[in-house]
C-alpha positions in Angstrom: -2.8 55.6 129.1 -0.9 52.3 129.7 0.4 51.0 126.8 1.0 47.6 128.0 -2.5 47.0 128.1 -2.6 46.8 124.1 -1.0 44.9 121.5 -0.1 45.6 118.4 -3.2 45.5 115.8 -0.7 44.5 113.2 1.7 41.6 114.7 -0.4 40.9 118.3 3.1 41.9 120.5 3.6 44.6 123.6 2.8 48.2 122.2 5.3 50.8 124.1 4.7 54.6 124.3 6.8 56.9 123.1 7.0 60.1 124.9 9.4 61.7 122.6 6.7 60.9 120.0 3.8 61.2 121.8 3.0 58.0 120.2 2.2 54.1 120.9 5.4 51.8 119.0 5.8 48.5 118.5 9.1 47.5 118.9 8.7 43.8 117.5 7.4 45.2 114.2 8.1 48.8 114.1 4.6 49.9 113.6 3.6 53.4 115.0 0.0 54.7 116.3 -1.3 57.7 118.0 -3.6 57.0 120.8 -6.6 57.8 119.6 -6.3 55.5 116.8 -5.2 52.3 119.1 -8.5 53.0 121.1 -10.1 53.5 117.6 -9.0 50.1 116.9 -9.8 48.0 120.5 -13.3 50.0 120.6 -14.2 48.0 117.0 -12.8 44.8 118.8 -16.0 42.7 119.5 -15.5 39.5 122.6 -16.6 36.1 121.6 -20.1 35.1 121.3 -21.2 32.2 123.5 -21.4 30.1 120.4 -17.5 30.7 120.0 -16.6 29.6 122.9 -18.8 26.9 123.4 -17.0 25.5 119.8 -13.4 26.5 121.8 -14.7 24.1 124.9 -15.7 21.4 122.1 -12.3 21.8 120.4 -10.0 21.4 123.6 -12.3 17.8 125.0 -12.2 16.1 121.5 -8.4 17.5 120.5 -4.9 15.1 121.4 -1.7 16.4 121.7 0.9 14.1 120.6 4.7 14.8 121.5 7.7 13.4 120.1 10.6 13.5 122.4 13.3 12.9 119.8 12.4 16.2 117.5 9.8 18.5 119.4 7.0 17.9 117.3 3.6 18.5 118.9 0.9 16.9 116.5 -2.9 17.1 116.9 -5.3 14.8 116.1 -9.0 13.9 116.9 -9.0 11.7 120.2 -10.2 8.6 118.4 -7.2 8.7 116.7 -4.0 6.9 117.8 -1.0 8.8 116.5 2.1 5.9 115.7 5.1 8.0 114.3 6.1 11.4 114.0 6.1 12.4 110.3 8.6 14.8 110.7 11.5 12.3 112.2 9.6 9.1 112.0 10.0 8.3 115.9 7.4 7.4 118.5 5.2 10.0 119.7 3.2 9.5 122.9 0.3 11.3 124.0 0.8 14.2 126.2 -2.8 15.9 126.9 -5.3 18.4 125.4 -5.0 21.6 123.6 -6.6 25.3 124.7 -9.7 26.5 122.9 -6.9 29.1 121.6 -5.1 26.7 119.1 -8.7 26.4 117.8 -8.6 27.8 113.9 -11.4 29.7 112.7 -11.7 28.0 109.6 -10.2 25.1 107.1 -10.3 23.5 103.7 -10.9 20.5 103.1 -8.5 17.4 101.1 -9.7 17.4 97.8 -6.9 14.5 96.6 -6.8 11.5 97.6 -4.1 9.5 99.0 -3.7 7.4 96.0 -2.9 10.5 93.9 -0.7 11.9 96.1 1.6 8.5 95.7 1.1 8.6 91.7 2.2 12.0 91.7 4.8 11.3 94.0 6.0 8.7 91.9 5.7 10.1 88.7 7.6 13.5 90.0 10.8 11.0 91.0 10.4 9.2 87.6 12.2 12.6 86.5 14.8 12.5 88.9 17.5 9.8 87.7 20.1 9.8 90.6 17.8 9.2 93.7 18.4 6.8 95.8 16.6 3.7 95.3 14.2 3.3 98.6 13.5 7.1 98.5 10.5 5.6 96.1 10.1 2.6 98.0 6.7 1.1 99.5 8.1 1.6 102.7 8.7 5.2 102.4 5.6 5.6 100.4 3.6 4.5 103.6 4.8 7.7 105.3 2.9 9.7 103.3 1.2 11.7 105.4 -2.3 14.0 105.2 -1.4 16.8 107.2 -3.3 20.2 108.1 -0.6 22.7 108.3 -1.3 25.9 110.7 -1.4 28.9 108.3 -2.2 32.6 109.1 -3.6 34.6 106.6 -4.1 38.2 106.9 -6.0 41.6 105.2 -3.3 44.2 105.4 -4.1 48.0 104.6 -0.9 49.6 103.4 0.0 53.4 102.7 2.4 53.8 100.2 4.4 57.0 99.7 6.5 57.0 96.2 8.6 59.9 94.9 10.9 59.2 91.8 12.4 61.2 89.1 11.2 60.0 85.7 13.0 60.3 82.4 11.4 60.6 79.0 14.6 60.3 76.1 14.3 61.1 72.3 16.9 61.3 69.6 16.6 62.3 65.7 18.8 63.4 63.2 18.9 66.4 61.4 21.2 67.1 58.3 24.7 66.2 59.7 23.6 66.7 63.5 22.3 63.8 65.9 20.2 66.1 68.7 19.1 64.0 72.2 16.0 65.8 74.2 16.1 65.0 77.8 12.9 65.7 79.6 12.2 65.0 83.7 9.3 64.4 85.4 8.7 64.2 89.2 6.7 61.4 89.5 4.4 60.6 93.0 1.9 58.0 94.4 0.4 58.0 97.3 -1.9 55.3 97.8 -4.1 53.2 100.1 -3.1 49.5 98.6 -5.6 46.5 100.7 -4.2 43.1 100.2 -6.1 39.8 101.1 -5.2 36.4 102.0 -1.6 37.1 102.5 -0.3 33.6 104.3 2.6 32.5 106.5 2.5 28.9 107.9 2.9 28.8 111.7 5.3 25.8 111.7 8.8 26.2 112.3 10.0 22.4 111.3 8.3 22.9 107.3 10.7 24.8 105.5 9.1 28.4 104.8 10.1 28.1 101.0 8.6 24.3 100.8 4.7 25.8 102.0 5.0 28.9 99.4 6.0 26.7 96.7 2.9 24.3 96.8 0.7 28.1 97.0 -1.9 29.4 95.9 -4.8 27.5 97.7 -8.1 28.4 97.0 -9.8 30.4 99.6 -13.3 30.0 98.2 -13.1 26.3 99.3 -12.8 27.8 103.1 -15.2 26.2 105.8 -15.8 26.6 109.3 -13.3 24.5 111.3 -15.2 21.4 112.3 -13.2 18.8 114.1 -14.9 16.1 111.8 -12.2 17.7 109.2 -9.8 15.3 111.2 -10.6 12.2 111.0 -8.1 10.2 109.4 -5.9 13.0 109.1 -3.1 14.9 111.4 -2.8 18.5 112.3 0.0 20.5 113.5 -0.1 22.6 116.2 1.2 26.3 115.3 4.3 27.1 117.0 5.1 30.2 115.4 2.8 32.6 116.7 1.4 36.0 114.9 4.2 38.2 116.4 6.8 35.8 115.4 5.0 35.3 111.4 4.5 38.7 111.2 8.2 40.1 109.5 7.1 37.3 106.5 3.7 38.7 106.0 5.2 42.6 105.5 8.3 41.6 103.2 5.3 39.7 101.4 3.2 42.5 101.3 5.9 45.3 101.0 6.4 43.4 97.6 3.5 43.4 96.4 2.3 46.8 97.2 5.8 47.9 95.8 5.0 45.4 92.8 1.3 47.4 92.2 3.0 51.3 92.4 5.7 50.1 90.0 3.0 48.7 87.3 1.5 52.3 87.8 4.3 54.1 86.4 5.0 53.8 82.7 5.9 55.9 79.7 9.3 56.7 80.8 12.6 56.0 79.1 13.8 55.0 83.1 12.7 56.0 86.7 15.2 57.0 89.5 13.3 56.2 92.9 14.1 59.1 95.2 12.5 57.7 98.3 9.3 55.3 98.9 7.5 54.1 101.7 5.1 51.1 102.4 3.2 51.1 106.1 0.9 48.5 107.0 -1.3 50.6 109.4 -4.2 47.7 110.4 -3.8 43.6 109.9 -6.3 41.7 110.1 -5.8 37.8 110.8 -7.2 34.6 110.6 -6.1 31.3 111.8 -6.5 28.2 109.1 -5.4 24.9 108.3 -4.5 23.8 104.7 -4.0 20.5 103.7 -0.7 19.2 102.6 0.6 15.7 101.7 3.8 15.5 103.5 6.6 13.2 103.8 9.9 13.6 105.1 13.3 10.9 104.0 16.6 10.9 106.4 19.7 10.4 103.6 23.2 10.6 105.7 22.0 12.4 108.7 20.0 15.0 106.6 16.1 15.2 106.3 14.8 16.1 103.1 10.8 17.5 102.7 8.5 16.4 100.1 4.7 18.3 99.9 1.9 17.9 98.3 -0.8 20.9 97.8 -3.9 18.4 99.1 -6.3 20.7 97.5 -4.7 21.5 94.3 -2.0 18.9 93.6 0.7 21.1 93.1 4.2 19.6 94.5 7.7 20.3 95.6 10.5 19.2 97.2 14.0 18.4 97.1 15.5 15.4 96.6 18.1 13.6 97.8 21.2 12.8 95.4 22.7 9.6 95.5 26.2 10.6 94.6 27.5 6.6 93.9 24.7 6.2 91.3 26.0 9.6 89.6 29.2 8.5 89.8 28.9 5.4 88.3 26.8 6.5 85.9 29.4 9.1 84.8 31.6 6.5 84.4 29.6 4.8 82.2 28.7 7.7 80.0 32.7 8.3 79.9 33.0 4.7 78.7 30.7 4.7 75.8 32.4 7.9 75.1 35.7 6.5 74.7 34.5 3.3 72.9 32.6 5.4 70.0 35.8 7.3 70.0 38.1 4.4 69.4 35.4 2.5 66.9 35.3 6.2 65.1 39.1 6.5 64.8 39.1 2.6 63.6 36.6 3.5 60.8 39.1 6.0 59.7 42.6 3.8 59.3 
């Protein structure tokens, strides 16, 4: 069998075989298969229905492309819409054609807050910060604001896990003039088949990684079919981190929490020595979104700093600039009321 004529069911790269192994490897994401089970897999793979694809031809004539030739940025929107800046590095972006039926996603959710809250929210999360600078609130900046879809993958992942550990149950008492200590060890095992859902990675390299999972969860129950009436006022960005690429994210992320489930399963011991433990991810399954963020981006000294709104749930995050001449002077300040309730105490005193 050629192996090049499969991908990987887990990460979508170039499956190799292995003679040594007499087995199919992926050497992007170190999965392993026997044959059988990759034509297992691609027999179970079903084409797309006419419908589908008719809904991929729709997607690629009423999709833009927008490029912006200072940053990279490739932004969709609807074609009635007339994209003006880029929201990442607020330059010009000029169209640049249509998109394949394969950027289509299969499904989306909605915005559920409205503009208007995402600016009070915005301005009541700075009211906390005192040494901003003092257009990062500004009207101007505020009119960046931008509703965004954000490309997410998502993905079912069934995981084996293999546990072996050495568990310790420890008792002491005292008898007459004697303190006795009983040491007992257990070999403790799991083996397990552990199915997470709705794991997600965003498929945009320019949002920081940590800024998207700190706006999570979103509700999946909200999830509709794509519909490119979903746009309409509205940008989307065009994934450009693809499932190979998103895939090490999705295993730490579900290596964790499979290791996170086998740990709450072992209890009643005085301490546990792991001996060895193993989490495979033997079948993903994925599914290409778009979730709704508020986003705005603000340039301070040749640095860009990310603000992002959850557009479903409200939930923000961000880092702000600090303005280090307002902190100054403000510690200055503080040091001179110091000094002058210092002297007026001492004067009190003579």
């Amino acid at each position: 069998m050629d192996a090049s004529q499969y991908k990987c069911p887990n990460c979508g790269a170039e499956l190799v075989f292995d003679p040594s192994t007499q087995q199919i490897n992926c050497e992007f994401c170190r999965s392993e298969f026997t044959v059988e089970k990759i034509k297992e897999i691609y027999a179970a793979i079903e084409p797309d229905s006419p419908e589908e694809t008719a809904l991929k031809k729709d997607f690629e004539s009423h999709t833009n492309l927008y490029h912006c030739s200072t940053c990279g940025a490739e932004i969709m929107a609807e074609d009635d819409t007339t994209a003006t800046f880029c929201y990442y590095c607020h330059s010009p972006v000029i169209l640049s054609g249509r998109l394949t039926g394969d950027f289509k996603p299969s499904k989306i959710i909605g915005f559920h807050i409205e503009r208007e809250q995402a600016v009070q929210s915005f301005k009541n999360w700075c009211g906390k910060k005192k040494f901003i600078p003092s257009d990062f609130k500004s009207q101007q900046q505020l009119e960046k604001m931008t509703g965004l879809y954000v490309p997410f993958w998502v993905t079912d992942c069934n995981v084996t896990a293999d546990f072996h550990a050495i568990g310790k149950r420890i008792r002491s008492w005292s008898s007459g003039s004697y303190r006795y200590t009983e040491t007992k060890e257990y070999s403790v095992e799991r083996v397990a088949e552990i199915h997470t859902e709705g794991v997600p990675a965003d498929g945009q390299s320019k949002i920081e990684d940590i800024l998207m999972e700190s706006i999570e969860p979103f509700d999946y129950t909200a999830l509709k079919p794509f519909d490119m009436s979903y746009f309409s006022g509205f940008f989307a960005d065009k994934y450009d981190v693809d499932k190979a690429a998103v895939f090490p994210r999705i295993r730490d992320r579900v290596t964790q929490a499979s290791r996170n489930i086998i740990n709450n399963s072992v209890s009643g011991y005085s301490s546990v020595s792991v001996r060895n433990q193993s989490y495979n991810i033997n079948k993903t399954k994925w599914d290409y979104i778009m979730l709704p963020v508020w986003f705005m981006t603000y340039r301070y000294k040749d640095k860009i700093y990310e603000f992002a709104i959850n557009g479903q749930t409200g939930k923000l995050a961000g880092t702000p600039p600090l303005d280090k001449k307002r902190l100054a002077l403000s510690s200055v300040i503080f040091g001179a009321i110091i000094a002058a309730v210092t002297f007026l105490g001492g004067q009190l005193f003579i």
